[in-house]
Every structure is written in C-alpha cells, then in structure tokens.
C-alpha positions in Angstrom: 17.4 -13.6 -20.0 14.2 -11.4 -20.3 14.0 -9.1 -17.2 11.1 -7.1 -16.7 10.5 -3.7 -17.5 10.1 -2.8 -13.6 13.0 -4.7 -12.8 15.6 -2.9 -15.4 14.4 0.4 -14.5 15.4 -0.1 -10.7 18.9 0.7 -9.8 21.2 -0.4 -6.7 20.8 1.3 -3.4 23.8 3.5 -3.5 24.2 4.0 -0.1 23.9 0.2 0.5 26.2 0.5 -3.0 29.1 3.0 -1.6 28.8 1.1 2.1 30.1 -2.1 -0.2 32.3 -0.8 -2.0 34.0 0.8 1.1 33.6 -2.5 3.3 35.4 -4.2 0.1 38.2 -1.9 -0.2 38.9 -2.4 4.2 38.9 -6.2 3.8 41.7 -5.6 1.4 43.5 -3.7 4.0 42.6 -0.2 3.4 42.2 2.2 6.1 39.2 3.5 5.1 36.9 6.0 6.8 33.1 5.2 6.1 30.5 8.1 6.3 28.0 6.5 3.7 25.4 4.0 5.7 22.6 5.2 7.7 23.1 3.1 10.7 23.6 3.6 14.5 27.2 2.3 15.8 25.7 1.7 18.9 24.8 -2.2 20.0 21.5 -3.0 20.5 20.0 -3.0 24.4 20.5 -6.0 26.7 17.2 -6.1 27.5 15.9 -5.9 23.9 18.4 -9.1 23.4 17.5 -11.2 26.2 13.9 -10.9 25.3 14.9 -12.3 22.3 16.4 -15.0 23.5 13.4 -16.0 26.0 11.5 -16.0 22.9 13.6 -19.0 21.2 14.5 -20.6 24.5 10.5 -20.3 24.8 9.9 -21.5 21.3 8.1 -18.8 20.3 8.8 -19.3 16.7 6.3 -20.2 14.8 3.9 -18.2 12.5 2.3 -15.2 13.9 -0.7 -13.1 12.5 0.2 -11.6 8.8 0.2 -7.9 10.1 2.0 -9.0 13.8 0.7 -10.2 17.2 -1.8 -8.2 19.2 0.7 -8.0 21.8 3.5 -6.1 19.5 0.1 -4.5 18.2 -0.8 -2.7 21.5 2.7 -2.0 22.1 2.1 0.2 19.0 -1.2 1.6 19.8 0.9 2.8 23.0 3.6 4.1 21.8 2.0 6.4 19.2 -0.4 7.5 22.1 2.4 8.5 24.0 4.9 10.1 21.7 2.3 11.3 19.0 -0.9 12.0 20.5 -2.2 9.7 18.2 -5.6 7.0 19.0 -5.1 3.8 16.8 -7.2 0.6 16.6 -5.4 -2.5 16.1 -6.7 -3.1 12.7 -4.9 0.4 12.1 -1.7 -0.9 12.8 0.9 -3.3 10.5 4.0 -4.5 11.5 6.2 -5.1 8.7 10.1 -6.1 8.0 11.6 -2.9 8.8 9.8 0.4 8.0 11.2 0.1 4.1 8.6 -2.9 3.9 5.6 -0.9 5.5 6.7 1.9 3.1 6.7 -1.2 0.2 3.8 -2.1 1.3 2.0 1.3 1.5 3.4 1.8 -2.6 1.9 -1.7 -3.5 -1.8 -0.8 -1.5 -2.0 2.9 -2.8 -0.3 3.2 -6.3 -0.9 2.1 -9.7 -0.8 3.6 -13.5 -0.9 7.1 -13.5 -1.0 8.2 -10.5 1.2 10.8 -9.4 3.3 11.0 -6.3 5.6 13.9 -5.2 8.5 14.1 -3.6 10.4 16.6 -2.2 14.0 16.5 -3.1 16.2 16.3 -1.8 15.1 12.5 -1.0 15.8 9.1 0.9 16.6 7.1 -2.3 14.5 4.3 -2.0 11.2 6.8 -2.5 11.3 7.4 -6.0 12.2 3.3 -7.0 9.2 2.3 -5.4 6.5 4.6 -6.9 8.1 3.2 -10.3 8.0 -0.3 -9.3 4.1 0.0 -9.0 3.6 1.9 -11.9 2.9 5.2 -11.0 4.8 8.7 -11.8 7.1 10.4 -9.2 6.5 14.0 -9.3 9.6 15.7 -8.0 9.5 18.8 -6.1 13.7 20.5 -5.4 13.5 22.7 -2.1 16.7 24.3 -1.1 18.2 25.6 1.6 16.1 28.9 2.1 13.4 26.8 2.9 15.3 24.3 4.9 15.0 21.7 2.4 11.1 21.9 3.7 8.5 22.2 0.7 6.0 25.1 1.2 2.7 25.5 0.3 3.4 27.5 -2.9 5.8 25.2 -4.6 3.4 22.4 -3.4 0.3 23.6 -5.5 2.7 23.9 -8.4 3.3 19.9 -8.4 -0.4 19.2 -7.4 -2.8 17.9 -10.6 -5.6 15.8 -11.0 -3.5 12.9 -11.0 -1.9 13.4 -7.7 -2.1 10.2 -5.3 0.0 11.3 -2.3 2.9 13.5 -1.1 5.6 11.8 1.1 6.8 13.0 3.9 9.9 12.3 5.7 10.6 14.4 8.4 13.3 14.4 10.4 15.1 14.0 6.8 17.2 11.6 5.3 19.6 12.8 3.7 19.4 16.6 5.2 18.6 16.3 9.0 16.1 19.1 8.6 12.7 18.6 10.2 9.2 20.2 9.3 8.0 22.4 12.6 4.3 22.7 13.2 3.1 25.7 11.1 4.7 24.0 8.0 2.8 20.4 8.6 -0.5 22.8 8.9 0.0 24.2 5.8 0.5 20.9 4.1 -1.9 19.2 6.1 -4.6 21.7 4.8 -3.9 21.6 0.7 -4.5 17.3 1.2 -7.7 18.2 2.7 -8.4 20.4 0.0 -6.8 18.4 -2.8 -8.1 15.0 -1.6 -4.5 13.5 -1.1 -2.9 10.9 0.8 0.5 11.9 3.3 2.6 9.3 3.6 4.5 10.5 6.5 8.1 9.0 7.0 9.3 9.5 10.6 11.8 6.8 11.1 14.1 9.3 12.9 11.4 11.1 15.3 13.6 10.1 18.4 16.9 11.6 17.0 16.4 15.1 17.3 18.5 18.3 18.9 18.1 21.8 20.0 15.3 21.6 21.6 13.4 20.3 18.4 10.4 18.5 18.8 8.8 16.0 16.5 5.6 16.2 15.3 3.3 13.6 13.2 1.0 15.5 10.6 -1.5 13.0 11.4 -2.3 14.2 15.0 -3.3 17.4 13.4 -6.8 16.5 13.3 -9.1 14.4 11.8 -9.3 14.9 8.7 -5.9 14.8 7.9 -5.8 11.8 10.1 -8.0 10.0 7.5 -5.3 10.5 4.9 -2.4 9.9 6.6 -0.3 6.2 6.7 2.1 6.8 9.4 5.7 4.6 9.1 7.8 4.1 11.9 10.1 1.6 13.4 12.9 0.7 15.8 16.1 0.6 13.1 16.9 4.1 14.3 15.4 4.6 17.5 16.8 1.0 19.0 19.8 0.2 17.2 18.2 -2.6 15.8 18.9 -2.3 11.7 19.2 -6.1 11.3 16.1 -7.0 13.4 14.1 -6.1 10.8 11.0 -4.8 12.2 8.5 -1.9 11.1 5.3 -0.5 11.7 2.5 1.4 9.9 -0.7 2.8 11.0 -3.4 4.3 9.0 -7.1 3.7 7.8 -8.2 0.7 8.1 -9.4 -0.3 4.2 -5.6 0.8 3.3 -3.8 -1.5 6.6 -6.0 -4.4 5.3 -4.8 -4.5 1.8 -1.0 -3.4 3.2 -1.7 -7.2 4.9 -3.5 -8.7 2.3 0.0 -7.8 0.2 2.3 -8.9 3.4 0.6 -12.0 3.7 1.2 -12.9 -0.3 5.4 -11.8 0.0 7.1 -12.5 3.8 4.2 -13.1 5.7 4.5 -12.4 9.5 8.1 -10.5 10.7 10.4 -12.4 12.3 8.4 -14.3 15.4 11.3 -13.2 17.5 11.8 -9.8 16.2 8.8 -9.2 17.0 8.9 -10.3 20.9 12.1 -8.4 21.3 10.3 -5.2 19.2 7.2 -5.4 22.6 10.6 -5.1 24.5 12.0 -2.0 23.0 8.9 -0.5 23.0 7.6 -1.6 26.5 10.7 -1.4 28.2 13.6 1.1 29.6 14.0 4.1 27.4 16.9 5.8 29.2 19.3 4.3 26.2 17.9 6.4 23.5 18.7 10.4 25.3 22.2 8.7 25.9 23.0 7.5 22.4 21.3 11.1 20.9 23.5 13.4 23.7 26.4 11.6 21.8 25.2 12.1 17.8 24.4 15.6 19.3 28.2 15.5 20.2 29.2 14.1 16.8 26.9 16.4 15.0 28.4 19.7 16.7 32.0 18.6 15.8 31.3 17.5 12.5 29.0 20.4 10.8 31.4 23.4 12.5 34.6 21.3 10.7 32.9 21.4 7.5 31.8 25.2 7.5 35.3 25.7 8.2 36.7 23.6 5.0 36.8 26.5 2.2 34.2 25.5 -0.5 31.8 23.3 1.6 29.1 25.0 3.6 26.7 22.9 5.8 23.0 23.8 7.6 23.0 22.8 10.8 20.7 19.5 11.0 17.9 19.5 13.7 17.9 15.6 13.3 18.8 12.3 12.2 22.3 11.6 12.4 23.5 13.1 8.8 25.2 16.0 7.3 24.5 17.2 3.6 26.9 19.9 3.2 27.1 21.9 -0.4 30.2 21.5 -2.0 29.7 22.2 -5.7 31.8 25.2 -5.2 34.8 22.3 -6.5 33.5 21.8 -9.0 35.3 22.6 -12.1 38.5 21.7 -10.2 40.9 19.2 -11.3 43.2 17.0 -9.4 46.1 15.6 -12.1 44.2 16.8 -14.6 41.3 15.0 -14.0 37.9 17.0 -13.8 35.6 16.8 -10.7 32.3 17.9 -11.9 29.9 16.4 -10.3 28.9 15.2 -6.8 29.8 11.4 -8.6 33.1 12.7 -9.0 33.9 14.3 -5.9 32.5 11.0 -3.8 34.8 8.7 -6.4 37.8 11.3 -5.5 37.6 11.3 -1.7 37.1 7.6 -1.6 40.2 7.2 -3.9 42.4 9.7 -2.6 41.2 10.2 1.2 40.3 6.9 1.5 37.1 8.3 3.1 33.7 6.5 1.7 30.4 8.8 1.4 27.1 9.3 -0.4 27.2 11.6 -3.4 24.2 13.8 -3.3 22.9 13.3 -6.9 21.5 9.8 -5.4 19.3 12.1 -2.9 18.2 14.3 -6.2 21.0 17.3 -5.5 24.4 16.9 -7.4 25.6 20.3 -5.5 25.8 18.1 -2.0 26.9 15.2 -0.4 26.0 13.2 2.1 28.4 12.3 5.4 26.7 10.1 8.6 27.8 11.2 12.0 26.6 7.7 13.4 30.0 6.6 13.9 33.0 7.2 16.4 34.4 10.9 16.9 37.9 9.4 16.1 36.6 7.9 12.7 35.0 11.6 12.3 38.3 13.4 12.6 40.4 11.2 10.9 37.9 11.6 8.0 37.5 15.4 7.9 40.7 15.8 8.1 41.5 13.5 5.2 38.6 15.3 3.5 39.9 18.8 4.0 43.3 18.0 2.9 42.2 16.4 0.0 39.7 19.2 -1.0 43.3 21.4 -1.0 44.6 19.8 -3.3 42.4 20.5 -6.3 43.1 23.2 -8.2 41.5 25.2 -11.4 43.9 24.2 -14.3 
C-alpha cells in the first residue's frame, strides 16, 4: 500500500497512545494507576443530558447549518461577551467537533507551503502534526521554567521571519498548567501587529484556573489584534463533555467562512444533538464548574507538594488546567537491573512497568527533562500513584 507523504509523517497521539496502553494492561487485570489522558472524571451535568434527550425525543436530528445553528451561535456570541469581553457577529463564529477540529480547521484555512508557524514548547502534541499535515513548517520556540514556560518578546523576534504565518497560543497550557498574565499577551499582542501575524489563541482550559488567576483572551486587547486573532474554545474541559464532541472558533470573517467552507467538505454540521445540549451548557446553571475546579484545586495542592518532596523531581506550581509537568531528568543516568533510564521514554516505560502507574513522557510535549501527570482523577488514585512513583524512583540507582 502507497500511503501519502502527509500520512507517514503523522504519528499516534501519545497521550491517546499511553491512555491505551494503560486501559489494555487493566482489562488484563492490572491494577494500574492512570495519569496520562486529559479528561475530567467528573460526569457530565443533568441538565446538559436531559437537554439532550428533549432534542431526540424532539427529533431534532437532522442536518443543521455547516458552521452550527444560530441558536448555539448566539449562545457563543454570549458567552465570549461575558467571560472575554469580546463582540462577535455570528458569521464570526464556527462550531466545530470539539475544539481539535476548529483548530484542524483553522490549519486547513490559514496554512500552506512555506509558511511558518511557531510554537512554544513545551506543546499540546497535536500542534505541531497539524501544521505538517497542511504543508507548512513548525517553527519551534523551548521556554523554560524562568519564564514560566511563557515565550517572551525577545526569544519571540528570534523565531519571527518573513515566512511566519502565525504563533499559537495556548494558555492556560497543556502540558504545563502555566498561564500567560496580561503584560505578557501585550507584548505579544504588539510584535503581530508589527510583524503582520496571525494568534491562534488556544484557551480550552480558561475556566480551570487557581490562585486567584484570571484568564485573559489576547484578542480583547484591542482591535487590531482582534483582527488577527482565531479564538478556539469549547466545553470538553469546561463541561465534562469530552465525548460530546463540540467546539467553537471565532475570528474574522473571510477566515470563519473558509473554516466552513472546509467543515462543510469533511463532517459537516456537529452532532444535531450536541449541539442543543452545547446551548444548554452554555445557557444554563454554571454553579457546577467552581465545584468541580475547588476539587482539581484540591487534587492539584496534594499532588505538586508530593512531587517536590520525591528527591530528583521538582514541579512549578500550575496556575491552571488540571496537569503537573514536573522535571525529573535528574534520573537520568540511573539504572534499575542494569537497565539504563535515559530519557523521559524510559522513565514513562519504567513507571508503567514497575509502578504500574501510566503517564505522558514529556519528549511528546517537546521536553525530554519532564513528564507529564493529570490531576483529573480521584485523590485515592493520586496517592496510590505517587506513592508507587516515589518508591519506585528509590529504587534506581547509578551503577
């Protein structure tokens, strides 16, 4: 069989990969501990379901509009008027199959050969697979953790060239938690003003946020950075709702239409009922989300002070999200029965073997010194887990 070029030079989801492999290895009776997938273990609202289920019993469920119904539409407009402080026409606005397929979407509208695209690592892994799978160059700039895994201005310019399409944006951060404040998103915000370049501006997670932080969207910064901004969002996060499937993107209006135009040539409309239960989430009572972040917030606490306490692994304290990247290429070099652990490939293969304890190696996110744990699961799994991780990070040795 003759595959395509773009098609070999994608690889597996490895967080989608490691969640398999872990899932597998408990259907054979394993006890295992999973860390890896990015997904709330909280059920979805019973308001959320039930409208839902009026939409069937209604038989709503037929075709909709391409880019979603003017009712889920000004759901939209609303929310991002609300949280963002953000004015959006309706032919600003696509709603898409999760906010993945908006992102997809934006890739397929924006991007073709040559055009550059940067990306602060470290990165969700899915960024850098779709600027190749529509041709273009990923430009990749590695922050650290003396800028909070933000990318400033100076180490910006340095990736910036005639070529450059777009930077994305994803803030609060998958893999890191970290979260770009105001003054940063000004100083980025100005250079694609200067530089002619489009944000695409990732903020899946905005709800999910700690200390006091408080999300900002670089697009209500003013116009002009408004004009270059596509905005993703959705309710995966937000509404515990990873399998409804349902997205949203806003941004200029010649960029939205050919965002449809490419929708309406792959899936079409989202789900008819998604998309009734989505006006729901949105429209509805939001007393559910504080409750299910005041317990991450819980989760978070517990888990980042048991790392920093686990000789060789140090952790920043994430200001959202729901995941830990702590740095633990300090074992490298180590062995355990004489076998090396060099790499964050190795340490993840070891604590899944050995701990029985599944998470995402950090060389998948663009940084082999970390790894990535996600606190979006019970406090028991998270003790049982650190525990089994901290015993079995005491058993490697130097020989």
């Amino acid at each position: 069989m003759r595959l395509s070029e773009r098609a070999k030079a994608i690889k597996p989801s490895p967080t989608l990969a490691m969640d398999a492999k872990a899932k597998a290895l408990k259907a054979a009776g394993k006890d295992i501990v999973n860390f890896g997938v990015g997904e709330p273990d909280f059920d979805t609202p019973d308001n959320i379901k039930e409208a839902a289920i009026k939409a069937i019993r209604d038989g709503f469920t037929k075709y909709t509009p391409v880019g979603g119904t003017d009712e889920l539409k000004t759901a939209v407009i609303e929310k991002f008027r609300k949280d963002n402080n953000l004015s959006f026409e309706k032919e600003e606005i696509i709603v898409s199959c999760g906010a993945k397929h908006s992102l997809y979407n934006i890739a397929e509208a924006l991007f073709g050969a040559g055009d550059e695209v940067i990306i602060p690592a470290p990165y969700w892994v899915t960024y850098p697979d779709q600027v190749v799978l529509n041709d273009a160059v990923s430009v990749i700039a590695a922050t650290d953790e003396k800028t909070s895994f933000k990318i400033e201005p100076e180490l910006l310019k340095t990736k910036l060239s005639a070529r450059t399409k777009a930077l994305i944006l994803n803030t609060p951060s998958n893999p890191t938690g970290l979260a770009y404040d105001k003054k940063s998103l000004e100083a980025i915000a100005e250079l694609a003003v200067k530089h002619d370049f489009y944000i695409i501006s990732d903020e899946i997670y905005e709800k999910l946020t700690y200390d006091g932080f408080s999300h900002i969207s670089i697009a209500s910064l003013g116009e002009e950075i408004r004009k270059r901004t596509v905005v993703v969002n959705g309710l995966s996060k937000s509404h515990a709702m990873t399998g409804w499937r349902v997205g949203f993107a806003a941004g200029p209006k010649d960029i939205i239409k050919a965002m449809t135009n490419i929708q309406s040539q792959s899936t079409s409309n989202p789900t008819s009922i998604t998309q009734k239960a989505a006006v729901e989430a949105l429209t509805g009572p939001q007393n559910f989300i504080p409750e299910m972040v005041s317990e991450f917030d819980r989760r978070r606490k517990y888990m980042v002070d048991r790392l920093n306490n686990i000789k060789g692994v140090s952790c920043l304290t994430p200001v959202g999200a729901f995941y830990a990247f702590p740095k633990v290429s300090s074992c490298y070099g180590k062995k355990f029965n004489g076998n090396p652990i060099n790499s964050s490939l190795d340490l993840s293969a070891y604590l899944l073997e050995q701990a029985q304890t599944a998470l995402v190696p950090g060389i998948a996110f663009g940084d082999d010194r970390y790894i990535r744990l996600s606190y979006a699961t019970s406090m028991e799994n998270i003790k049982k887990g650190l525990d089994r991780i901290e015993d079995a990070l005491s058993k490697l040795d130097n020989n």
